[in-house]
C-alpha positions as a LaTeX table, in Angstrom:
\begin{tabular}{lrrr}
\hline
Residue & $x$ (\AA) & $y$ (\AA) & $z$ (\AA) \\
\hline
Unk1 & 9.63 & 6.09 & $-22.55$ \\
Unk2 & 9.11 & 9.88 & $-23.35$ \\
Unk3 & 11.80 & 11.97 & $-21.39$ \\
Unk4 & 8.80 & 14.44 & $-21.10$ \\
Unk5 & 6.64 & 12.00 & $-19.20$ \\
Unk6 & 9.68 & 10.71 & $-17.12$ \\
Unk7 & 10.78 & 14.22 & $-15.96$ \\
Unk8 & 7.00 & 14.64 & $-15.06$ \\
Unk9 & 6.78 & 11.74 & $-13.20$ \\
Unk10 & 10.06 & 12.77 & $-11.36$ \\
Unk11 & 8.75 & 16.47 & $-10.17$ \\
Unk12 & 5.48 & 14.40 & $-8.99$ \\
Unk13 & 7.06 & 11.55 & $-7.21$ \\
Unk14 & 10.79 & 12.79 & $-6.58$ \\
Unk15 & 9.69 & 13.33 & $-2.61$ \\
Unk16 & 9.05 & 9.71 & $-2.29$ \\
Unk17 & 12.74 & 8.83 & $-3.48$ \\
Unk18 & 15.96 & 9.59 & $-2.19$ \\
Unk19 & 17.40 & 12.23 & $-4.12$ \\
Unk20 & 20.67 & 10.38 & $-4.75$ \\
Unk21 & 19.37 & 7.43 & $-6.72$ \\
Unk22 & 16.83 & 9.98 & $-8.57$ \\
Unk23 & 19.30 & 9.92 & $-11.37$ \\
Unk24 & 19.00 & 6.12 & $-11.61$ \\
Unk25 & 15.28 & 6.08 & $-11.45$ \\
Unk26 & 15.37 & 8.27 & $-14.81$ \\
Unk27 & 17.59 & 6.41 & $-16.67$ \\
Unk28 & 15.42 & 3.31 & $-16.07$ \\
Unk29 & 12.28 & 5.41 & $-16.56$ \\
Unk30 & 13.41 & 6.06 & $-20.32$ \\
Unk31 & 14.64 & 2.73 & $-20.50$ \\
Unk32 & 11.29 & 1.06 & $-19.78$ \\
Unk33 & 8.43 & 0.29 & $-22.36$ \\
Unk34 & 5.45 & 2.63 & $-22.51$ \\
Unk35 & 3.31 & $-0.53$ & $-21.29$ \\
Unk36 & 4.42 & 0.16 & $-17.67$ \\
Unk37 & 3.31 & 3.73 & $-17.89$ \\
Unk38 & $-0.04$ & 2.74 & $-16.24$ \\
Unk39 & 1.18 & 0.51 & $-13.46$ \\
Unk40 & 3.98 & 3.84 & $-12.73$ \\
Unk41 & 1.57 & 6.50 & $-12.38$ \\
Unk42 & $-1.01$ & 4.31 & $-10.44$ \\
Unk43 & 1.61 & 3.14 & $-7.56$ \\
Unk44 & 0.64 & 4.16 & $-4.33$ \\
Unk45 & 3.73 & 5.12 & $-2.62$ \\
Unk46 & 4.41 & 5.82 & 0.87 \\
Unk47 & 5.27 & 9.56 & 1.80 \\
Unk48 & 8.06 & 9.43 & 4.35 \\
Unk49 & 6.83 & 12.62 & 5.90 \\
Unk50 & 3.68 & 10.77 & 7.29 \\
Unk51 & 5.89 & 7.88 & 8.52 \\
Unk52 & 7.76 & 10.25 & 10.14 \\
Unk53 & 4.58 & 11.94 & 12.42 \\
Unk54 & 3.25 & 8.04 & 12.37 \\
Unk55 & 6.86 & 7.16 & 14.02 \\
Unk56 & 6.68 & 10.11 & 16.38 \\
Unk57 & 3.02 & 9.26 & 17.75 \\
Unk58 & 2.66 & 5.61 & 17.13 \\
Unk59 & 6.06 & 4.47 & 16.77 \\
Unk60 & 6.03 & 2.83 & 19.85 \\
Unk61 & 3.42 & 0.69 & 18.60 \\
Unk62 & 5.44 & $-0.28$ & 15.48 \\
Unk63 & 2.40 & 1.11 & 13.49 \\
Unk64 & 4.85 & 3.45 & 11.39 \\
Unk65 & 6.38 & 0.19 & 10.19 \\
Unk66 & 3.07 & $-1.43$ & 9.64 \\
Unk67 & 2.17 & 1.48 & 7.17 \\
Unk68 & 5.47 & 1.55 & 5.28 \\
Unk69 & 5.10 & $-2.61$ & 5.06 \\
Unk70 & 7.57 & $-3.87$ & 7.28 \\
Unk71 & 5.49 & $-6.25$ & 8.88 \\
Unk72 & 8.24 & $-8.44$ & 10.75 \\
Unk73 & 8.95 & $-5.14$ & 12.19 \\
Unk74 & 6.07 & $-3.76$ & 13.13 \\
Unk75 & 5.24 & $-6.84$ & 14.97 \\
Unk76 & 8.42 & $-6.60$ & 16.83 \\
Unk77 & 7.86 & $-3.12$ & 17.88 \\
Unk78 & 4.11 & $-3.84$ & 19.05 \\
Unk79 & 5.40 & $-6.42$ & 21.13 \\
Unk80 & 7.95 & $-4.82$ & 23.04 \\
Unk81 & 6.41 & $-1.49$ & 23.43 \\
Unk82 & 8.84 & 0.16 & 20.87 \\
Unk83 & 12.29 & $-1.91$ & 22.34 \\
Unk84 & 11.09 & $-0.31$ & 25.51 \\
Unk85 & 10.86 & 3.14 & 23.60 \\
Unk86 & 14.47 & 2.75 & 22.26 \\
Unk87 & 13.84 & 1.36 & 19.40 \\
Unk88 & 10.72 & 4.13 & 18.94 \\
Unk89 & 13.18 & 7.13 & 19.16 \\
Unk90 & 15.86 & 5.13 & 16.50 \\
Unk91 & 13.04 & 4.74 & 14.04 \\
Unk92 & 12.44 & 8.67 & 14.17 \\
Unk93 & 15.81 & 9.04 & 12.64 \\
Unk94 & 15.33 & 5.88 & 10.11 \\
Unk95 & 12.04 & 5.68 & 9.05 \\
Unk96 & 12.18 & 8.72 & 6.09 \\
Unk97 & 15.08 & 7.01 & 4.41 \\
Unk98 & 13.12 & 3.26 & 4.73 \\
Unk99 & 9.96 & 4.66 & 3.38 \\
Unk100 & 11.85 & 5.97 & 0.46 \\
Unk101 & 13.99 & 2.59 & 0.10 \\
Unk102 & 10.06 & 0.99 & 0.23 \\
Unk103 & 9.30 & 3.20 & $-2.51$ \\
Unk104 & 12.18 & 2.52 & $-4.49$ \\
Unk105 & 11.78 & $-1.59$ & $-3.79$ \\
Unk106 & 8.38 & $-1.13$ & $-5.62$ \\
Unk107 & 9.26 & 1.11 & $-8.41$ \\
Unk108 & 11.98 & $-1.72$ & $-9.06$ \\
Unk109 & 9.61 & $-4.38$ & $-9.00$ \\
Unk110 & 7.11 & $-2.80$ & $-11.60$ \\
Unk111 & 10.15 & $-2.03$ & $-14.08$ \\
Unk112 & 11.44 & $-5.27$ & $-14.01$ \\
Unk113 & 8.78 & $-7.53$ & $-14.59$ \\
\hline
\end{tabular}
């Protein structure tokens, strides 16, 4: 792929990643086919910013988890209130970096199929 669009797409979408596997999300980027282009820019990723203010107002109803796509989870956390708010108040810490490990579990998936 074009190390123009690849840097591009790295200033647009280098939020939603975390910054130290940014490096190996460029080298794939100019590995991949121009084909995937397409799929790339039309991902909708998850910004970990608004899992974050989900996590701190809803978190207790495991609806951050449900956003990011951690189903299993989310149903866990609806059902006990959060781990009694415990598990709430651990997810504020955790949910940026799982958001961005979502992110990069799609981005995988498009560039290797």
């Amino acid at each position: 792929m074009d190390s123009q669009k690849v840097d591009m797409f790295i200033v647009a979408n280098g939020k939603f990643f975390r910054p130290e596997i940014v490096p190996q999300i460029r080298q794939q980027l100019l590995d991949a086919s121009e084909e995937k282009w397409a799929t790339l820019q039309a991902m909708p990723y998850k910004d970990p910013t608004t899992a974050l203010i989900i996590s701190i107002f809803a978190g207790n109803l495991g609806i951050d988890r449900f956003y990011i796509g951690d189903t299993g989870i989310g149903v866990g956390k609806l059902l006990t209130f959060g781990g009694c708010g415990i598990w709430a108040l651990v997810d504020w810490f955790l949910i940026m970096d799982a958001t961005r490990d979502k992110n990069a579990q799609m981005l995988a998936n498009v560039l290797n199929s």
